[in-house]
N, C-alpha and C positions, 0 to 999 in steps of 0.2 A: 702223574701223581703217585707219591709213594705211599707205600702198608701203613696201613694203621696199628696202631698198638693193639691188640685185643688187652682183656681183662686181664688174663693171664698172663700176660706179656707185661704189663703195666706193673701187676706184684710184683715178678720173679725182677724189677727193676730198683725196686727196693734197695735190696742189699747195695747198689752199684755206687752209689754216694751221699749216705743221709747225712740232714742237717739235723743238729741237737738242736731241739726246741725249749722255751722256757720253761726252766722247772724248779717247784715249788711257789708258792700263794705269795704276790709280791704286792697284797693292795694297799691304798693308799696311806702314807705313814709309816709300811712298813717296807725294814732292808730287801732288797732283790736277792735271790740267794742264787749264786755262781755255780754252773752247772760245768764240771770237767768231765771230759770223755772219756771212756773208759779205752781199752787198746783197741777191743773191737771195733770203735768207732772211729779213730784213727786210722785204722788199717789201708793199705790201699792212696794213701795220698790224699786222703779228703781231708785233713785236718783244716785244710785252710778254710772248710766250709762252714767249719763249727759256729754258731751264736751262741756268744759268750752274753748273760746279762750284765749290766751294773751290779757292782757292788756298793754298801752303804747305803744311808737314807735318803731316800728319793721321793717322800711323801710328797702332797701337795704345801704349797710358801713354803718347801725347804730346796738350798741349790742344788740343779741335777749334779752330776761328777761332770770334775773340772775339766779346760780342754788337754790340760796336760794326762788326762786317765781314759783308757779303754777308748779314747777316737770322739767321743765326743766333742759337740759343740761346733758352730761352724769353722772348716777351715781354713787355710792359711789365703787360698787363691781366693776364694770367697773374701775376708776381711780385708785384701787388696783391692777388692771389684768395688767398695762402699766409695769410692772418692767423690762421686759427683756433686757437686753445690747442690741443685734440685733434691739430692736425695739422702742429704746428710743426717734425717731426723731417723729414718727408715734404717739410714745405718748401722748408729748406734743400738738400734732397737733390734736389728740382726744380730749384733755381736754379744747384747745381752739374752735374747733369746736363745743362741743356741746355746749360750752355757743350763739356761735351763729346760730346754727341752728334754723330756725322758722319752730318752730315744736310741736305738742301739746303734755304733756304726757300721759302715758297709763292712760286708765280709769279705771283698774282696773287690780290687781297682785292677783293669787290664786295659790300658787308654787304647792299646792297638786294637782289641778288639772291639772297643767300641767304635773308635774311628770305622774299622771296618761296616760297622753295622750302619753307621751313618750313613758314610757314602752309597751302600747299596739301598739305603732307604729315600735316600737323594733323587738314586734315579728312579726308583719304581715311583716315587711322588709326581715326576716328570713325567712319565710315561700313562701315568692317573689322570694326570691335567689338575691336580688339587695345586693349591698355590702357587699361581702362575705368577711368573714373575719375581716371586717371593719366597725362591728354594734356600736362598741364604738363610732364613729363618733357622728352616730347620736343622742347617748346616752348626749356626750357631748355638742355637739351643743344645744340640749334640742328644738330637732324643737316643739315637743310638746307644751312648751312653749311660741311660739311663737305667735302658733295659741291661745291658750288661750287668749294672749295678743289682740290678732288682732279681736277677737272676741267676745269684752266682751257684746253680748247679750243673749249668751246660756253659761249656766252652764251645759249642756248634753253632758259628756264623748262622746258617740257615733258620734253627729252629728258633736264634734269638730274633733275626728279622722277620719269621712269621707272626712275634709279638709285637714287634718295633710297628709292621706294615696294621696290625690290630691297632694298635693306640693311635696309631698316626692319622686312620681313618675316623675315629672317633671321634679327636680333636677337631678334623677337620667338619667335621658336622655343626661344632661350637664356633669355629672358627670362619665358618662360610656363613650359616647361617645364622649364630646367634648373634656374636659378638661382633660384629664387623668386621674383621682384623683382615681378612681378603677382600668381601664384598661386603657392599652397603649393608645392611641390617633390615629385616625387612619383617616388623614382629608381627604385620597384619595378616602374612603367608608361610609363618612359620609354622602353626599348624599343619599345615597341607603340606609343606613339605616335609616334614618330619613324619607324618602317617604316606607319605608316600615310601619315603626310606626305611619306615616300620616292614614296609613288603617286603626288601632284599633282604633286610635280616629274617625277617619270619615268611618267606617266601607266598606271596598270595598265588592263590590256584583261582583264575580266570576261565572262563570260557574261551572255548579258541576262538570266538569272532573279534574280542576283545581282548584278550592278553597281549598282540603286537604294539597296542596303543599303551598301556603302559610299561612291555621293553622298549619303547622308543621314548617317552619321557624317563625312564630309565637309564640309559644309554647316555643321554645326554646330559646328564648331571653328572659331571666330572667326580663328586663328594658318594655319590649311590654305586658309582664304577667301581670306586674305593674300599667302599664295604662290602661289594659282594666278594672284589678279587681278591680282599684280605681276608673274609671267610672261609673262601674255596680254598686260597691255599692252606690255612690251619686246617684243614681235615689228613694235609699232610702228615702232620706232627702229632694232633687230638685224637680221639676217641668224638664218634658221634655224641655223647652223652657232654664232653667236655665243651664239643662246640656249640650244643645246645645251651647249654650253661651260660658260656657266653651272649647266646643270642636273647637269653632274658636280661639278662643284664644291661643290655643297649636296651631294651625294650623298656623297663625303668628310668633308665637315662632319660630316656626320650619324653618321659612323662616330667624331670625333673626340667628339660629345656623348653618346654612347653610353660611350663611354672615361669622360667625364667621372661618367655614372651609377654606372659604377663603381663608381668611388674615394669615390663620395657613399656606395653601399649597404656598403661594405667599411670603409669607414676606412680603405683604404690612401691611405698618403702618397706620391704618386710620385718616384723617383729624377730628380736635375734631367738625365740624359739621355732618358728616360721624358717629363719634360714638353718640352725640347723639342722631342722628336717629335710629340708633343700639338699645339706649335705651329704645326710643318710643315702639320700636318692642321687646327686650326683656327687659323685668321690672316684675314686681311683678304684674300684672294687672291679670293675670290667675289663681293670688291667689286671689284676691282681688274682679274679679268677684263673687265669694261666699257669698259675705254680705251679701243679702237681704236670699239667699238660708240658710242658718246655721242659720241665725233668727228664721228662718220659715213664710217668707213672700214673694212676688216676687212684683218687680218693674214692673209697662206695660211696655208692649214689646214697643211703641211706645215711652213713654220717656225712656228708655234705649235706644233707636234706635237714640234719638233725637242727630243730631251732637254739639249740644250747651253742652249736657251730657254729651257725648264720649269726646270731648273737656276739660271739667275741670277732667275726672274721670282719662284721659290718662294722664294727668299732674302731678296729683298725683302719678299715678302711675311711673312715668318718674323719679318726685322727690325722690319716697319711696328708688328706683334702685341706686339713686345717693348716697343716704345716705350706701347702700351696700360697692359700691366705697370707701367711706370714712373709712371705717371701717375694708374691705375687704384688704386695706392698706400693711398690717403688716403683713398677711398671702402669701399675693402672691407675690413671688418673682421671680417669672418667666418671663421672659422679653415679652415673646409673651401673657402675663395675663394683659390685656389692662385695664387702671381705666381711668376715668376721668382724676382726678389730674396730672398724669404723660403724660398724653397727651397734656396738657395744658403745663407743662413745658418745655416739646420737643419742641412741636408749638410755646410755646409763648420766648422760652430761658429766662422763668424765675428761682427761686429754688420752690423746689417744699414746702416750708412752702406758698408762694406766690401762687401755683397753687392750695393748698388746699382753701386758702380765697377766690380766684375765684369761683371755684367751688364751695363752701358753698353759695355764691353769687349768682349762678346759680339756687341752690337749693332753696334759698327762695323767686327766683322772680318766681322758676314754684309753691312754696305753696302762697306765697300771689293772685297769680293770680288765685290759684284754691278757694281759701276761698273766693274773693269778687264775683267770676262767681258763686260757689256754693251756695252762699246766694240768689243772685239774683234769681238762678234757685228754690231753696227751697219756695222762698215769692207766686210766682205764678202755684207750680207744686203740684203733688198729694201729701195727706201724706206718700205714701210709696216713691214718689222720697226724700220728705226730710229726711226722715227715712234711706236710701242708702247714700244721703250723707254726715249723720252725720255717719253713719255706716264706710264709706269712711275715714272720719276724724282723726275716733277710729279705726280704720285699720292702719292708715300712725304713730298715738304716738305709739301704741303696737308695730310694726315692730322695730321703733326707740330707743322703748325702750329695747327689744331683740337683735340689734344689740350692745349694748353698753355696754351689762350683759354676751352672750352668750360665750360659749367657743370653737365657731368656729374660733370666733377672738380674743378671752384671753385666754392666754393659762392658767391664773391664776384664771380663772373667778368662778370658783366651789370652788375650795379653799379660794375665799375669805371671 
């Protein structure tokens, strides 16, 4: 296991390639204002890092920027992936979404290094025992990918796959136990397994008569192997505070997948302000905690803590989840596989072309709202909060732009 970063360590890492975060008050109705770097910022080769905003009106019911401007909107491999008969309605409604999605693009595409992070995430998955039989998934999905995306301040295979080998376990929590997608679904012991996985993340202290009995129900859950081995090794990369960080944040999850058991054993169908507080509690945020950690920097623990932070970071996060939803469309046809959009159509008795614009609505009044608070917070906080929240910003385009390539939700997307 290698050093950890101290605090000091983490500062003095600053300087080594920041990303410009959004700057100036861009809410709703009003122009985004275009943040250019100054040389010091540039210096050293980072330029490619920079998040640049939109320019022009981006309010709400007006169109984001076109795909021909600043990377927006979905891309080209993406608009080839829509051919399916089955999935022709969800197409269109891809192709008019991403023009207005307010949303920045990735800062940066390096497919070798993604590929690389895939494959090596291939095998630690095989070596987990997490989706047996079914590594093509992840192969096609190209979570790998993802992460590159989301994390263009390290080009370091390692540190990207100790966030790759993070999300991957997390999923598979949903993926084993909520959603069926490995194993049956099982919402009468979901419960209990999830407060038993509660323990590797937050480690229960037993009695010794008793602590073999559950490392041995432990041990044996391919999905609980997953999250401990992808904690342990992030203390490689992290800061004990950063992996703490993380381990709350599954621990929320965990309260939102529990919600989800629910509504599976109930047949209730949630109210759309019901689900998205759902969101709040499950979103990408537990991936997204990792920014400053895969840098190689850490945010204080006090403005992390700050609620004006938690505030615009959960928003993001809330949004990144929704743009899932969107995209997430086409695959899930399972009636009890709850989205946004379709909930919106139920509740509101619209069609669901109509509950997607809503919902894209939805989406860019939680980013506009996060951009004009994130600025504000960047003008008067340390340089490592603006540093997280540009890090934040290039977290939310790389996701967006992985959702709209990947072939979790194209099935044409590698082909094309």
């Amino acid at each position: 296991m290698g050093d950890r970063p101290d605090a000091g360590q983490a500062a003095g890492s600053v300087a080594r390639s920041p990303v410009v975060p959004p700057s100036g008050p861009t809410g709703a109705g009003a122009s985004a204002v275009e943040h250019r770097p100054d040389a010091g910022e540039v210096a050293g080769g980072v330029s490619r890092l920079v998040a640049v905003l939109p320019t022009g009106p981006t309010g709400l019911g007006t169109s984001a920027v076109g795909l021909g401007r600043a990377g927006y909107g979905v891309s080209g491999a993406a608009a080839r992936a829509a051919g399916a008969e089955s999935r022709r309605e969800e197409a269109a409604q891809g192709s008019r979404l991403g023009r207005r999605l307010h949303c920045p693009p990735a800062v940066r595409d390096d497919p070798a290094l993604g590929e690389t992070v895939t494959g090596r995430l291939v095998e630690w998955a095989e070596e987990m025992g997490i989706y047996p039989g079914q590594l093509d998934k992840i192969r096609k999905a190209d979570f790998g990918r993802l992460i590159m995306l989301a994390h263009p301040e390290s080009d370091d295979p390692d540190r990207l796959l100790a966030a790759a080998k993070c999300a991957l376990s997390e999923w598979a929590v949903d993926d084993h136990y909520v959603d069926g997608e490995v194993e049956e679904a099982r919402p009468e012991e979901l419960g209990q397994r999830l407060a038993i996985a509660h323990s590797v993340i937050d480690q229960a202290q037993l009695p010794l008569g008793y602590a073999p009995q559950l490392e041995e129900v432990v041990t044996a859950d391919p999905v609980m192997r997953a999250l401990r081995d992808s904690l342990r090794n992030l203390h490689t990369y992290a800061t004990t505070s950063q992996v703490r960080r993380l381990r709350h944040e599954l621990g929320i999850m965990f309260v939102a997948y529990n919600q989800e058991g629910y509504w599976q054993a109930s047949g209730h169908i949630p109210p759309v302000w019901e689900f998205l507080m759902h969101r709040h509690e499950n979103s990408f945020v537990p991936c997204m905690v990792l920014v400053d950690a895969i840098a190689g920097y850490e945010v204080p623990y006090g403005e992390f803590a700050d609620p004006r932070v938690r505030r615009a970071f959960t928003m993001a996060g809330t949004a990144t989840v929704i743009v899932n939803d969107l995209y997430s469309m086409a695959k899930e046809k399972d009636p009890t596989d709850f989205s946004l959009p379709r909930l919106i159509a139920a509740e509101d008795g619209c069609s669901l072309e109509e509950a997607v614009d809503r919902t894209v609505d939805i989406h860019n009044e939680l980013m506009l709202t996060f951009e004009a608070e994130a600025a504000a917070l960047a003008r008067t906080g340390s340089p490592e909060l603006r540093r997280f929240l540009a890090g934040t910003w290039a977290w939310v385009g790389g996701s967006r732009e992985w959702h709209a390539t990947s072939g979790r939700y194209h099935e044409t997307a590698h082909a094309a």
